[in-house]
N, C-alpha and C positions, 0 to 999 in steps of 0.2 A: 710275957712279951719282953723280947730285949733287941738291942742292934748292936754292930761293933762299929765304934765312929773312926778308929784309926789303923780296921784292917779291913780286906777283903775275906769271904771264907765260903768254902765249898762245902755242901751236906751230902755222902753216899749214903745211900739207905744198903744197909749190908743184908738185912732179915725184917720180916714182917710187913706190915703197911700201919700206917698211923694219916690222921686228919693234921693238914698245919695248916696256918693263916702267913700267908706272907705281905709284906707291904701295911705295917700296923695294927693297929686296933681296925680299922676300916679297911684294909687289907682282903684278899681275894685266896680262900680258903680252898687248898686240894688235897688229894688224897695220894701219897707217898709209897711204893710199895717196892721190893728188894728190887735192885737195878736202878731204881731212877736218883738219879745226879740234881742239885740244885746250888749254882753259885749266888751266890747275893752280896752283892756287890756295899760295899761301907756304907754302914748309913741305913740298910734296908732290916726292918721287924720282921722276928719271924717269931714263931711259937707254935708249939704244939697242943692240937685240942684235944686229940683222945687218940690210944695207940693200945695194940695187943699188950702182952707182956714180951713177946719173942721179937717187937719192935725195935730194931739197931741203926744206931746213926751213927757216923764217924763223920765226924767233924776238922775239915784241914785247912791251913792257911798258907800265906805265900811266904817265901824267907827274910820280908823285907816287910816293916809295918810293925805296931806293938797291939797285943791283946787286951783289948779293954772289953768291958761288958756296961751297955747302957739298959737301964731299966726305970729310970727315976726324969719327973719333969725339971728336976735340976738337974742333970746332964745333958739338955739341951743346946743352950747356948753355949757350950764350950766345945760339943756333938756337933754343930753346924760350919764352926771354922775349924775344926779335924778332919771332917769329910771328904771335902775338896782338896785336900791335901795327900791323901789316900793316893801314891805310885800305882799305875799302872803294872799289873802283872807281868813280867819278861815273856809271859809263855803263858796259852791257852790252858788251864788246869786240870781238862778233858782230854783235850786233842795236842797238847804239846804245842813247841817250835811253829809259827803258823799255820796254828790253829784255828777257824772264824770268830772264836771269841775273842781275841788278841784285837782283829780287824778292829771288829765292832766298838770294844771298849779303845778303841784310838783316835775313831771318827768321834765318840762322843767327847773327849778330852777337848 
């Protein structure tokens, strides 16, 4: 289990299907299979429980934020005031230029 506290990051699943848990340790576990997209927004756990061998993820970020990797309960409190600092994406990383995800993550800001 890890989260990035001071980027946003998108999962393509390019091949295969794999189990992940999203949203922590207590987090809400599904099943991944080539085609489906999953943004997770800074701050959100994710991890993989069990996956083929032919299982592919590409993992991409926005151009703006730095790549951290949190996995430890000391990077919490330092995880909590990075989060909210975390820019909003210029552009939906699905759907581009007004795209619904853009919307969405605006209203929540």
């Amino acid at each position: 289990m890890h989260y990035h506290s001071r980027i946003h990051e998108v999962l393509g699943i390019a091949r295969g299907k794999g189990r992940v848990r999203f949203g922590g340790n207590k987090g809400k576990i599904f099943t991944l299979k080539a085609g489906d997209i999953a943004v997770l927004p800074a701050g959100t756990g994710h991890q993989c429980l069990s996956a083929g061998d032919e299982f592919l993820v590409i993992g991409a970020y926005p151009p703006t934020g730095t790549y951290d990797e949190c996995t430890s309960v000391e990077d919490r409190q330092r995880a909590l005031k990075a989060i909210p600092k975390v820019s909003v994406p210029r552009k939906d990383p699905v759907s581009g230029a007004g795209g619904p995800l853009s919307k969405l993550w605006k209203k929540a800001k």
